[in-house]
C-alpha positions as CSV (number, residue, x, y, z in Angstrom):
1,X,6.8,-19.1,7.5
2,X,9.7,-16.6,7.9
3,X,8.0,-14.2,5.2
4,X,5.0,-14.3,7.5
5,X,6.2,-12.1,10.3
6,X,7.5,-9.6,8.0
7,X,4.1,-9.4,5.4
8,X,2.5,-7.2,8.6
9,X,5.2,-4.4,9.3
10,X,5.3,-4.3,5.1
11,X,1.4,-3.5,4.5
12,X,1.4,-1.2,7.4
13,X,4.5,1.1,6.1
14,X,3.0,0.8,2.7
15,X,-0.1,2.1,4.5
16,X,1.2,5.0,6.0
17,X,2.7,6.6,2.7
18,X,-0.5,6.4,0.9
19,X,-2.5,7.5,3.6
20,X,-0.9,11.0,3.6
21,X,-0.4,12.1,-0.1
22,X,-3.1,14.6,-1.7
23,X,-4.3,12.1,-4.5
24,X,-1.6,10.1,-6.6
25,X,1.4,12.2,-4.2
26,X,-0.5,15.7,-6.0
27,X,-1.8,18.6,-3.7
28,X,-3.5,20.9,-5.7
29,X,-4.6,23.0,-2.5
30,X,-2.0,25.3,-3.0
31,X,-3.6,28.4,-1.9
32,X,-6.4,29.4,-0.1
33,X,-8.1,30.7,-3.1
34,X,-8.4,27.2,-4.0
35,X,-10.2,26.0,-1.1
36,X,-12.1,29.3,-1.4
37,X,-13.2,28.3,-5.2
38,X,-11.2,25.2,-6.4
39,X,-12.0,26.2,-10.4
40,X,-9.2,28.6,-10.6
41,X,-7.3,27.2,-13.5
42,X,-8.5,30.6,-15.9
43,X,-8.5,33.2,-13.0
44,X,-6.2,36.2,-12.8
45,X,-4.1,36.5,-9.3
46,X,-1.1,35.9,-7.3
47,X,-2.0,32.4,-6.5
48,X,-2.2,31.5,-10.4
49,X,1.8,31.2,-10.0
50,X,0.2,27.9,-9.3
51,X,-2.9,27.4,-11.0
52,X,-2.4,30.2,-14.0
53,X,1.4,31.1,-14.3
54,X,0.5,32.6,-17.7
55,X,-2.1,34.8,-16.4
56,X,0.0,36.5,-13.8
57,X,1.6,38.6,-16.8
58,X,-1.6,40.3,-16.5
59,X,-1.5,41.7,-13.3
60,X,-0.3,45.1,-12.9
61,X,3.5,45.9,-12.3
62,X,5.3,46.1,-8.9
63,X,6.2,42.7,-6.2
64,X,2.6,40.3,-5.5
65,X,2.8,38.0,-2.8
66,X,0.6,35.4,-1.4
67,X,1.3,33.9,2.0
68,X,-0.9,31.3,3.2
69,X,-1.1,29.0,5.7
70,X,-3.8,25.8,5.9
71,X,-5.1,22.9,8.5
72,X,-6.0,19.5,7.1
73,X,-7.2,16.6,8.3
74,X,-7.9,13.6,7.2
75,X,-8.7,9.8,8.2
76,X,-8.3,6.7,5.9
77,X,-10.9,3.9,6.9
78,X,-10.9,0.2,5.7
79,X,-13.5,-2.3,6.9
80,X,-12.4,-5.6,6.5
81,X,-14.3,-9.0,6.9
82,X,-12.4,-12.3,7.1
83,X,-14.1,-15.4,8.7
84,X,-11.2,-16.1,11.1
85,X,-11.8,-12.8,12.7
86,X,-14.1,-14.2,15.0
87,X,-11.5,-15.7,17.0
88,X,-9.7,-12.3,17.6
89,X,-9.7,-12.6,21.5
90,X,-9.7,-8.9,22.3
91,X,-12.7,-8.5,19.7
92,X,-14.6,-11.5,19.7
93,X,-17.3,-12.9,17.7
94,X,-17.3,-10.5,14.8
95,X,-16.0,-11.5,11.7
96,X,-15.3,-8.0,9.9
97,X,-13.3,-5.3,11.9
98,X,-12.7,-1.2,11.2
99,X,-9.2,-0.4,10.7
100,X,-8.8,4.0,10.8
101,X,-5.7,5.9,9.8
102,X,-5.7,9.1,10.9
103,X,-3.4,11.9,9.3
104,X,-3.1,15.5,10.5
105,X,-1.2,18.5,9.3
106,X,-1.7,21.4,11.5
107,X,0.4,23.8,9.1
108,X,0.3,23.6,5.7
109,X,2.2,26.7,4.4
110,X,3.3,28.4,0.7
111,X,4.2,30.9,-0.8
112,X,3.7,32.2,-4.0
113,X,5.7,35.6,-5.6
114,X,5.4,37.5,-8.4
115,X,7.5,40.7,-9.7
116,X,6.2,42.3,-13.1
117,X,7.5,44.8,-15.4
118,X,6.0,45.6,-18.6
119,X,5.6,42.5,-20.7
120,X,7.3,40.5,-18.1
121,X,6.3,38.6,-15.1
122,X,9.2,36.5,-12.9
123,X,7.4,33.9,-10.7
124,X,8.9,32.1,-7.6
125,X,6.2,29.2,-5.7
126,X,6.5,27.1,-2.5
127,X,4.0,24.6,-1.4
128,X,3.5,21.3,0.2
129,X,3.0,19.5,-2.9
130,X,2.6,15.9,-1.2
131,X,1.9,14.6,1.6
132,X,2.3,17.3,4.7
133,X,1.4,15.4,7.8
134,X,1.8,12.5,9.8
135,X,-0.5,9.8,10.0
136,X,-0.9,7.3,12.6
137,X,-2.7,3.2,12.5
138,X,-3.3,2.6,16.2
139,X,-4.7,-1.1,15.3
140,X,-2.8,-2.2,11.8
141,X,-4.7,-2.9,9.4
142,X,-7.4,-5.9,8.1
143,X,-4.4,-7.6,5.8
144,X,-2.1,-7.6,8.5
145,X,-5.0,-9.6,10.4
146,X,-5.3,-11.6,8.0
147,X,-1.9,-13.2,8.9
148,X,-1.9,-12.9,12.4
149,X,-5.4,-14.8,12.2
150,X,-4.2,-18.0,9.8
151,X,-1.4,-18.8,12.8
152,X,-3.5,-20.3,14.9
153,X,-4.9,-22.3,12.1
154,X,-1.7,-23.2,10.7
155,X,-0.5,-24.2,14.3
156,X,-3.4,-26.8,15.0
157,X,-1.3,-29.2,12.2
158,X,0.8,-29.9,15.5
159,X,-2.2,-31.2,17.8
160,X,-2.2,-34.5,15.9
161,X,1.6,-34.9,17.2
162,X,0.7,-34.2,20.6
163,X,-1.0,-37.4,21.6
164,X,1.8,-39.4,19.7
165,X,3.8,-37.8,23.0
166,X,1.7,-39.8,25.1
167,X,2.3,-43.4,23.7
168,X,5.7,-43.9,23.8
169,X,6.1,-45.2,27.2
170,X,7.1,-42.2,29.4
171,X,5.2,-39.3,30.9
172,X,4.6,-36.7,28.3
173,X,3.8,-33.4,29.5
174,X,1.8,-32.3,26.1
175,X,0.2,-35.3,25.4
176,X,-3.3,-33.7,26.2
177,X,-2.2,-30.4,24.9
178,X,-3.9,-28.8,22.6
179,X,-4.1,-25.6,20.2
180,X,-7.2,-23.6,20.2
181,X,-8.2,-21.2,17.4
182,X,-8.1,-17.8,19.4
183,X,-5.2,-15.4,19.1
184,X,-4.2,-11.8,19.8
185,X,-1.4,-9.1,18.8
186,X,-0.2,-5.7,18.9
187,X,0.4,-3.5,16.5
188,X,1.8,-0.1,15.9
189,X,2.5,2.7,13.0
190,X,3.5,6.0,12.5
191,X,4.1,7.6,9.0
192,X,5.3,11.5,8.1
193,X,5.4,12.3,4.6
194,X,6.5,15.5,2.9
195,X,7.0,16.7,-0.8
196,X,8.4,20.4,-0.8
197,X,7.6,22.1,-4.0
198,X,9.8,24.5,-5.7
199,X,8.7,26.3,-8.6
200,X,10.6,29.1,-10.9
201,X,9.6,30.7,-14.1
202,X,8.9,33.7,-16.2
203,X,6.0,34.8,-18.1
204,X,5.7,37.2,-20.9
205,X,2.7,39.1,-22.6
206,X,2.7,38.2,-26.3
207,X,0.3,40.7,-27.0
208,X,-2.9,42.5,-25.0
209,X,-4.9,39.1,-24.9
210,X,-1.6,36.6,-25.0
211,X,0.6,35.3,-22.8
212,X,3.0,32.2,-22.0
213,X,4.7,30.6,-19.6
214,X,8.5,28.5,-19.0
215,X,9.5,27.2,-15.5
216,X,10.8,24.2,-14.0
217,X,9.3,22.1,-10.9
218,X,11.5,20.8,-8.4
219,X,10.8,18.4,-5.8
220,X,12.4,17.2,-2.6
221,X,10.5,14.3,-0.9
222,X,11.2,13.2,2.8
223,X,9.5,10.7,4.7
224,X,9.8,8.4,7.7
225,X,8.2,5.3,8.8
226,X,8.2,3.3,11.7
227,X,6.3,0.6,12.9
228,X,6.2,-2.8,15.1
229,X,4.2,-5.8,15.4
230,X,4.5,-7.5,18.8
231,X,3.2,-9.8,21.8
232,X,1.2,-11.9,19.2
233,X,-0.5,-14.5,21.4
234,X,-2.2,-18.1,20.8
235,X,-4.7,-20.2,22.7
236,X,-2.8,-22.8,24.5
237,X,-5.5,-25.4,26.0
238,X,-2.9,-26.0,29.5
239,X,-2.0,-22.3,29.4
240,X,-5.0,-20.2,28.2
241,X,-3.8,-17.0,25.8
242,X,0.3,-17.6,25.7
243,X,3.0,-15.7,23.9
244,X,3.5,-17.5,20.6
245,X,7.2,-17.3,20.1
246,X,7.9,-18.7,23.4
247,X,5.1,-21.0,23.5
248,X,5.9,-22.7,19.9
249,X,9.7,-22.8,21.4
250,X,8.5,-25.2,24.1
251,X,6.7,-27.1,21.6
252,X,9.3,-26.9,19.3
253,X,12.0,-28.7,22.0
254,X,9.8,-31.3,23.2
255,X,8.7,-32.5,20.0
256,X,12.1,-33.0,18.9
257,X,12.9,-34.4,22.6
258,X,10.4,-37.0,22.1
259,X,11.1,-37.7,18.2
260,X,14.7,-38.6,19.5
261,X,13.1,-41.1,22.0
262,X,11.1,-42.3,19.1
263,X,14.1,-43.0,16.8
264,X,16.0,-44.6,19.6
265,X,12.9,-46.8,20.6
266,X,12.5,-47.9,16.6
267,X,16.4,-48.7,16.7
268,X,15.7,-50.8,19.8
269,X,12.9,-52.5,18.2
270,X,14.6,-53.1,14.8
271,X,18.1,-54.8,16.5
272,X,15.6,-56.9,18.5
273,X,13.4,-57.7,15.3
274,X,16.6,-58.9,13.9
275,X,17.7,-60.6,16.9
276,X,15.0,-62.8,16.8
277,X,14.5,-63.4,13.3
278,X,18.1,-64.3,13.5
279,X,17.0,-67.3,16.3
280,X,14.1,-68.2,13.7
281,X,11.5,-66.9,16.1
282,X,9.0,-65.4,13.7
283,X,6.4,-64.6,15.8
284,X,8.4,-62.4,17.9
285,X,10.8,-60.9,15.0
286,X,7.4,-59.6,13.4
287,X,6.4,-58.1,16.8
288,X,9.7,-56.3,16.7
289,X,9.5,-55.4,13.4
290,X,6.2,-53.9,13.6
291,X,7.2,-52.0,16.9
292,X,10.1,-50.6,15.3
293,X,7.9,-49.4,12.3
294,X,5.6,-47.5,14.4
295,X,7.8,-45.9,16.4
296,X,10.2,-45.2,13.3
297,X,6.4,-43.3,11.6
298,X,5.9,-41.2,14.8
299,X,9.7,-40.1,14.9
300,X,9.5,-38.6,11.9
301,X,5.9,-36.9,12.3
302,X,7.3,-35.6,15.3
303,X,10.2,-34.5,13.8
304,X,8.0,-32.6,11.1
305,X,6.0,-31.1,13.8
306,X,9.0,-29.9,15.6
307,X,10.4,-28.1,12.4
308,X,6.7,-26.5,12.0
309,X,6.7,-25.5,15.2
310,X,10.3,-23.7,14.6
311,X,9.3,-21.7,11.9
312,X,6.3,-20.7,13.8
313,X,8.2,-19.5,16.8
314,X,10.1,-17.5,14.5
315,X,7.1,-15.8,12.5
316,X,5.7,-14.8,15.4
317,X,8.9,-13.0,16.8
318,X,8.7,-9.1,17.8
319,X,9.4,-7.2,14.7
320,X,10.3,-3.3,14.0
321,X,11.5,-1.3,10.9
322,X,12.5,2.6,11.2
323,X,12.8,3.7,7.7
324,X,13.6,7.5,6.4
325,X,13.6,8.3,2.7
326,X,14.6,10.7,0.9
327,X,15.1,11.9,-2.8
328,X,14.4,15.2,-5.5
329,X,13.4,15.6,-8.9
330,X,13.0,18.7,-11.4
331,X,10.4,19.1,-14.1
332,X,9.6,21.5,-17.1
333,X,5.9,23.4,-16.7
334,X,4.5,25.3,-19.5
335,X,1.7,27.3,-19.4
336,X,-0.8,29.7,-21.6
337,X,-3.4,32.5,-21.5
338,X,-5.5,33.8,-23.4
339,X,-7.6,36.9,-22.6
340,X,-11.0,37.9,-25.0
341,X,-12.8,40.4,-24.1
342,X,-15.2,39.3,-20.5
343,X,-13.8,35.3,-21.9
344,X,-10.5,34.2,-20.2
345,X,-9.1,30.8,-21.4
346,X,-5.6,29.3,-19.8
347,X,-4.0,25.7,-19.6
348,X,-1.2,24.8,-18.2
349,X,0.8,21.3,-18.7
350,X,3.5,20.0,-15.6
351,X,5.7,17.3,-17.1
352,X,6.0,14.1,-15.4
353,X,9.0,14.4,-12.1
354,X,11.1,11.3,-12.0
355,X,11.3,10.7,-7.6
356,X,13.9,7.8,-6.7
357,X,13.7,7.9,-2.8
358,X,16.7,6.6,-0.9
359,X,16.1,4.5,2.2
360,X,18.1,4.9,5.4
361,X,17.1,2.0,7.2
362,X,17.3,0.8,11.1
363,X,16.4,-2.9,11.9
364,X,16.3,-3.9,8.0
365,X,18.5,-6.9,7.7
366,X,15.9,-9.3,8.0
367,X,14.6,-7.5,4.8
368,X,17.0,-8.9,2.4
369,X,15.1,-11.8,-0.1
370,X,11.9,-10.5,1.6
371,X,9.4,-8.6,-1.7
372,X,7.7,-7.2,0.8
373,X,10.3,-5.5,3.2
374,X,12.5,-5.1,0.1
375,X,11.1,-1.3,-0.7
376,X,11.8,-0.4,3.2
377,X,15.8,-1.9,2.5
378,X,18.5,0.1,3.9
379,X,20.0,1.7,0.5
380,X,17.7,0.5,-1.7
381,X,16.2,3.2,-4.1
382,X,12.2,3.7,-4.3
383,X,10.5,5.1,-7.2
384,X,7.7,7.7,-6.6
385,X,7.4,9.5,-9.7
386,X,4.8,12.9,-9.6
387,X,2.7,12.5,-12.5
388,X,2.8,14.6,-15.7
389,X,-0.7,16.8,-15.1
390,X,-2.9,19.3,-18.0
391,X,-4.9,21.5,-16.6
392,X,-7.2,23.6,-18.6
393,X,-9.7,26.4,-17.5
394,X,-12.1,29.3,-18.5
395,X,-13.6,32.5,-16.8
396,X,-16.3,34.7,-17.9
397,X,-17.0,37.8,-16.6
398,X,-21.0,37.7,-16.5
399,X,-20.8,41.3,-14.6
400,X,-18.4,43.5,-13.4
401,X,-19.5,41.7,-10.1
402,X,-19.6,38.2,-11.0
403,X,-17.2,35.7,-12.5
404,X,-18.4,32.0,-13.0
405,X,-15.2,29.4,-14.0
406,X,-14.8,25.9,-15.0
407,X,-12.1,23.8,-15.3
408,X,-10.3,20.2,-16.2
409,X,-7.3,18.6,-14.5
410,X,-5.9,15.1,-15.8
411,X,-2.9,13.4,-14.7
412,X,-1.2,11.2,-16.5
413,X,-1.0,8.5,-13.4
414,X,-0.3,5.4,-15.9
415,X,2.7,7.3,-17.5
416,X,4.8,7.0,-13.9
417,X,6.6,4.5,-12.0
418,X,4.8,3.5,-9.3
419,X,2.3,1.8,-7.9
420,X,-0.6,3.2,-10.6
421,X,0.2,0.5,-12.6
422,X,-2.3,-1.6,-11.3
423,X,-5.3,1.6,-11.9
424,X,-7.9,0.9,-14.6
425,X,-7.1,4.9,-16.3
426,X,-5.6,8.3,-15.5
427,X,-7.2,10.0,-12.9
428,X,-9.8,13.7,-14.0
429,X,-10.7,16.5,-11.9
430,X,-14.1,18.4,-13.1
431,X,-14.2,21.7,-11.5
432,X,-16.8,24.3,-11.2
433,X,-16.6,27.9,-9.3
434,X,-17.7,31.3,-9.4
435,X,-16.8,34.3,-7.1
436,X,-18.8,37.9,-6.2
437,X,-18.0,41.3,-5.1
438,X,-20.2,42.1,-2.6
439,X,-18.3,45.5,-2.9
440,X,-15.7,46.6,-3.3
441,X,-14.1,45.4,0.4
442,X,-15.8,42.0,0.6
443,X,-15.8,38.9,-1.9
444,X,-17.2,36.0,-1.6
445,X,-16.6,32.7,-3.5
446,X,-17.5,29.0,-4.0
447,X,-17.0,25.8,-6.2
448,X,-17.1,21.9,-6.4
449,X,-14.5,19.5,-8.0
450,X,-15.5,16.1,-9.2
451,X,-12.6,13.9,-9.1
452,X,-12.3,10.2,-10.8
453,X,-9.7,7.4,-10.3
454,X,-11.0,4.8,-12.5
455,X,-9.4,2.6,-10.2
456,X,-10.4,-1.5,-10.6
457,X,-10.1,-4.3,-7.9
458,X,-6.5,-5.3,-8.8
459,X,-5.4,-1.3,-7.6
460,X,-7.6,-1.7,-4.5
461,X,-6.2,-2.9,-1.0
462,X,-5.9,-1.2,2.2
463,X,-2.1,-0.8,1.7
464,X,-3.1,2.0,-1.1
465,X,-6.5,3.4,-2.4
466,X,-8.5,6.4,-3.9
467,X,-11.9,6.4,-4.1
468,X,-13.9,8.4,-6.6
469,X,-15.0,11.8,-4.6
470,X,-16.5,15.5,-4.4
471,X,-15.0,18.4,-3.0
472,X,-16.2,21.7,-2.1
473,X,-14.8,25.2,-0.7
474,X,-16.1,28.3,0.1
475,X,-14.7,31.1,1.4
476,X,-14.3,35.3,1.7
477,X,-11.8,37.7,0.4
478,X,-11.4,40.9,2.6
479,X,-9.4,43.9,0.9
480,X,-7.7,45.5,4.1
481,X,-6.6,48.4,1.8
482,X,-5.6,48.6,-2.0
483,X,-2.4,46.7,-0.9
484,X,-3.6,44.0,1.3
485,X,-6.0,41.2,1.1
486,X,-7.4,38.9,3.6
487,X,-8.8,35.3,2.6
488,X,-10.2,32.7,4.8
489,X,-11.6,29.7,3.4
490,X,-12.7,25.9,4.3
491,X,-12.8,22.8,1.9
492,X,-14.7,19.8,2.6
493,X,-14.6,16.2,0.1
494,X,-17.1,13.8,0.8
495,X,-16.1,9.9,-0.5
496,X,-17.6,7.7,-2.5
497,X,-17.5,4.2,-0.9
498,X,-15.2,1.1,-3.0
499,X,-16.7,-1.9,-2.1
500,X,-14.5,-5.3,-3.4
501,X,-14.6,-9.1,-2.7
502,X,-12.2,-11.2,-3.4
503,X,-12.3,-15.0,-2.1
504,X,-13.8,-15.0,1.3
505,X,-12.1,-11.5,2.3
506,X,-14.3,-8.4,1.9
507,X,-13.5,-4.9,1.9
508,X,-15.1,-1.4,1.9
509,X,-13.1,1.8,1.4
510,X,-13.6,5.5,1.9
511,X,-12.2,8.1,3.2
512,X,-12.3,11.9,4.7
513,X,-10.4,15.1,4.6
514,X,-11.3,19.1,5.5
515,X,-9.2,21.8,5.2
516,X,-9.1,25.5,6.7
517,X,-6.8,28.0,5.4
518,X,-6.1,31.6,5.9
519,X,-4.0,33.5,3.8
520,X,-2.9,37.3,2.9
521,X,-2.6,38.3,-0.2
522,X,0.2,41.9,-0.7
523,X,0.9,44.1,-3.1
524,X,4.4,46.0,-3.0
């Protein structure tokens, strides 16, 4: 029983971190020319510091800067059935509920820098490169229901002791009492999530058509969470709707008030029993002897009903957690380009950045022993690893006005420590662009990115899930003057849906997300 108070706060937090980083804790929306054209893993510009550090050799010499600055929003919906729903009394009569996480980030900046000279091109990046919001679960979530839901069932074990109250020769004030199946709650959670990204390299031309790429990665994750559960209520027949903790403390005492009477009534009963069997009255000793029997039986089921009634006034006690975490990491990345003729080829490969996040922990005592709290314990150390991610892309030049691009992202998910263990594959972005002069002011640009989990059932609950989707951006490019560009961009991903059953639970998955961005692209 004790674990079941804390299983709620647990799969809520748990929530909240998934709920706000950009695929497996990845943001590949770096720049605004990415939500303009997402296929930009082959493309020549300031924002491949990013996408195509090895192709920013290419660019002419002097300082490049991109500044950019992006809205998201996103929402995280689970819809739960579980037959005991029905006897939510705030919702009644339906037996699957909506449960909607809703994560904003109203700024979204980076920054991307480039100086080149000659063969030579020194790179500096910042970017939100998880997370970069905070999300909010007004209602919990169905899993947390769940629990709530079984109390009431799990309580009704005590309304066979409440008669037993009744018989024992005094008044009992519970002896008609009786535990219905309704019950309600409140719950509460709030989750902010950032990975800052900082990125340093150099890139050299080999020759006219080839260059590579050395830098190293490093990550600083923050995040907070904090979240209650409280005034969970049952259906007392006497009382109507009651606070549980409170109510199962009443029960609690007078069941062990009138298993005490019970014992002293079957010690009563047993000195008489042998009283009389003493005086060779039979008849009377086995009158005794059965009195003290049943009286000795309902002591002890009243005793076990008190105890059951114990733990569940302490499950249902008010619960919090306030939880901040915090931890870095540093990677190698390694890039290459290759540049023939109107043909462009690049890849790039980030190695895998070993996160261990520190708690700091308010209210986390009761997590000790608990496997669910135990990631939220004050001190304990939390492994978020960034996956390892190869990225490889083309761009062909089909006119002087018009480039078309493809590209191919694949992160090794499997390879980190976390909680991808439990995903069928790696996950695979597909992306596809192209971009046109209008003239030589205006561009214009637009792509699509297919992106694949591979996820199976096991890796599927509403404490963490991706679902399968497809992206796409648009946007325009606006040369103030040979020295300044404009972009401006949006970038919308429709979800697939992830429908699973397991026992007599049912869930559906999806999600949403749109971005706006604006950026300004200089040269110096």
């Amino acid at each position: 029983m004790k674990t079941l108070k804390f299983a709620a706060i647990a799969i809520s937090l748990a929530a909240a971190e998934t709920a706000l980083a950009g695929g497996l804790l990845t943001n590949t929306n770096q720049n605004v020319a990415f939500l303009r054209n997402p296929a930009r893993d082959a493309a020549i510009g300031i924002d491949g510091v990013y996408s195509n550090p090895a192709g920013v050799a290419f660019l002419g010499d002097g300082l490049h800067l991109s500044i950019n600055l992006q809205n998201a929003h996103q929402t995280r919906t689970v819809t739960t059935g579980f037959p005991l729903f029905v006897y939510n009394a705030n919702n009644p009569g339906q037996t699957s509920h909506k449960f909607k996480g809703k994560a904003d980030a109203p700024i979204i900046p980076s920054l991307q820098a480039a100086w080149n000279k000659g063969k030579w091109s020194l790179q500096f990046g910042f970017a939100i490169t998880g997370g970069g919001g905070k999300c909010e679960f007004d209602g919990g979530l169905g899993s947390f229901e769940q629990v709530v839901a079984s109390i009431p069932v799990l309580a009704q074990n005590l309304n066979a002791a409440f008669p037993v109250t009744g018989m024992l020769g005094q008044p009992s004030p519970i002896a008609t009492e009786y535990i219905g199946n309704r019950y309600s709650y409140d719950s509460y959670m709030r989750g902010r999530q950032y990975y800052y990204g900082f990125t340093l390299g150099a890139a050299r031309k080999l020759t006219d058509n080839i260059s590579v790429y050395g830098g190293l990665r490093m990550l600083y994750g923050t995040s907070n969470y904090y979240g209650y559960v409280r005034n969970i209520k049952v259906e007392s027949a006497q009382q109507g709707m009651v606070a549980a903790p409170q109510y199962f403390g009443q029960v609690q005492q007078a069941l062990a008030q009138y298993s005490g009477a019970a014992a002293t009534t079957a010690k009563q009963a047993q000195a008489a029993s042998d009283k009389y069997a003493a005086a060779g009255d039979a008849e009377k000793a086995a009158y005794y002897a059965a009195t003290a029997a049943k009286a000795k039986a309902a002591a002890e089921g009243l005793a076990i009903g008190a105890a059951g009634a114990g733990q569940l006034a302490a499950a249902t006690q008010d619960i919090e957690l306030n939880c901040d975490q915090s931890g870095w990491g540093i990677a190698p990345i390694i890039g290459v380009d290759y540049k023939a003729d109107r043909l462009n080829l690049a890849a790039k490969y980030e190695f895998k950045t070993r996160m261990r996040l520190k708690n700091k922990s308010a209210n986390s005592a009761s997590a000790k022993n608990i496997e669910m709290l135990n990631k939220y314990a004050d001190g304990n150390n939390v492994a978020e690893d960034s996956p390892a991610l190869l990225t490889v892309g083309a761009q062909y030049e089909v006119t002087p006005s018009l480039r078309v691009m493809a590209g191919w992202h694949h992160y090794f998910d499997v390879d980190t420590k976390q909680y991808t263990k439990d995903m069928l594959s790696d996950s695979n972005e597909y992306l596809l662009g192209a971009e046109y002069d209008i003239c030589d002011i205006v561009q214009v640009s637009a792509g699509a990115q297919r992106t694949t989990y591979g996820m199976k059932d096991a890796g599927m609950n509403d404490i963490s899930f991706n679902v399968n989707s497809w992206s796409f951006g648009l946007g325009v490019g606006v040369k103030v003057s040979e020295k300044v560009k404009l972009n401006a961009a949006y970038f919308q991903t429709l979800y697939d849906d992830y429908n699973k059953t397991e026992a007599v639970v049912t869930n559906s998955f999806t999600r949403t997300n749109r971005v706006l961005g604006l950026g300004v692209d200089l040269k110096l």
